[in-house]
C-alpha positions, 0 to 999 in steps of 0.5 A: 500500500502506498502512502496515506495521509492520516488525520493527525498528520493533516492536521500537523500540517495545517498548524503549522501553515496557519504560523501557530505555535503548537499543534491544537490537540482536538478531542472527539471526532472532528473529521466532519467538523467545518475547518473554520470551526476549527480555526483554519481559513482558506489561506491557511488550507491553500497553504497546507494544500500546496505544501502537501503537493510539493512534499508528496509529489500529487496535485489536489488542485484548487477547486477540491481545496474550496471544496473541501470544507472537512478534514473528512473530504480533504483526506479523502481527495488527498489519499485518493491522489497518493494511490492513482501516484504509488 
C-alpha cells in the first residue's frame, strides 16, 4: 500500500501553515467538523494544500481545496491522489 495521509498528520500540517505555535490537540471526532470551526481559513488550507503537493509529489488542485470544507473530504481527495501516484 502506498502512502496515506492520516488525520493527525493533516492536521500537523495545517498548524503549522496557519504560523501557530503548537499543534491544537482536538478531542472527539472532528473529521466532519467545518475547518473554520476549527480555526483554519482558506489561506491557511491553500497553504497546507500546496505544501502537501510539493512534499508528496500529487496535485489536489484548487477547486477540491474550496471544496473541501472537512478534514473528512480533504483526506479523502488527498489519499485518493497518493494511490492513482504509488
Amino acid at each position: 500500500m502506498g502512502t496515506i495521509l492520516s488525520l493527525d498528520k493533516l492536521l500537523v500540517l495545517l498548524s503549522e501553515s496557519a504560523g501557530e505555535d503548537e499543534t491544537v490537540d482536538y478531542t472527539g471526532d472532528i473529521l466532519d467538523v467545518d475547518f473554520e470551526a476549527l480555526g483554519y481559513d482558506s489561506l491557511a488550507m491553500f497553504n497546507t494544500v500546496n505544501r502537501i503537493e510539493r512534499d508528496y509529489g500529487i496535485t489536489v488542485g484548487d477547486d477540491i481545496v474550496a471544496s473541501a470544507k472537512t478534514p473528512r473530504v480533504l483526506l479523502t481527495e488527498i489519499n485518493e491522489r497518493l494511490r492513482e501516484a504509488s
